[in-house]
C-alpha positions as CSV (number, residue, x, y, z in Angstrom):
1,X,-119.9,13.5,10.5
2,X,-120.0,10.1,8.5
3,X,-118.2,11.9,5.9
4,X,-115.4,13.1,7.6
5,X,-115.2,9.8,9.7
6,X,-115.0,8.1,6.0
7,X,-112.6,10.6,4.9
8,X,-110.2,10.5,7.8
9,X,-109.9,6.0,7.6
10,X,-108.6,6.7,3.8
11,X,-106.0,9.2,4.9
12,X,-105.3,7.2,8.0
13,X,-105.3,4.0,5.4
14,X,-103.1,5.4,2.9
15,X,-100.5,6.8,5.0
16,X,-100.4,3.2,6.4
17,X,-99.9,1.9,2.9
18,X,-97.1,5.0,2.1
19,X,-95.6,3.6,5.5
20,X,-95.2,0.2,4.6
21,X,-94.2,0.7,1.3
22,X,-91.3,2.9,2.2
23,X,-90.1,0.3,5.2
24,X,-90.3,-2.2,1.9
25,X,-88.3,0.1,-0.3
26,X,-85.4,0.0,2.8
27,X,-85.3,-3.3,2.8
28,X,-85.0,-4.0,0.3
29,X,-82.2,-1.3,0.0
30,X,-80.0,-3.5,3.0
31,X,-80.5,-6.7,1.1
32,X,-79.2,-5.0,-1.8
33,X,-76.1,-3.6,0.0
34,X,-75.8,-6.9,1.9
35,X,-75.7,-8.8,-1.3
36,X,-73.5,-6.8,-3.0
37,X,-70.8,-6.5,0.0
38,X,-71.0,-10.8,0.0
39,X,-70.2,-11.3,-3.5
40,X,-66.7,-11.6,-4.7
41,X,-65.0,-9.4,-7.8
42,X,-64.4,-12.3,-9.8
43,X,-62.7,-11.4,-13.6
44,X,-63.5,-13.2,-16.3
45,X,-60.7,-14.8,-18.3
46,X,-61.6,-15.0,-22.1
């Protein structure tokens, strides 16, 4: 019973960790997106 009791906190703990890391990854995605949609095309004259 310990066992499974161990077993089931790393799979809850890991799909905790998967979770976060994916809300991260979206984020970070927006920011991106956001970012890009404030810069200005600027040319640059040589």
């Amino acid at each position: 019973m310990v066992q499974v009791k161990k077993l089931l906190v790393g799979i809850l703990s890991l799909m905790n960790h998967i979770t976060q890391i994916s809300e991260t990854g979206g984020m970070i995605e927006v920011l991106n997106k956001l970012t890009r949609l404030s810069m200005s095309n600027t040319k640059t004259i040589v």
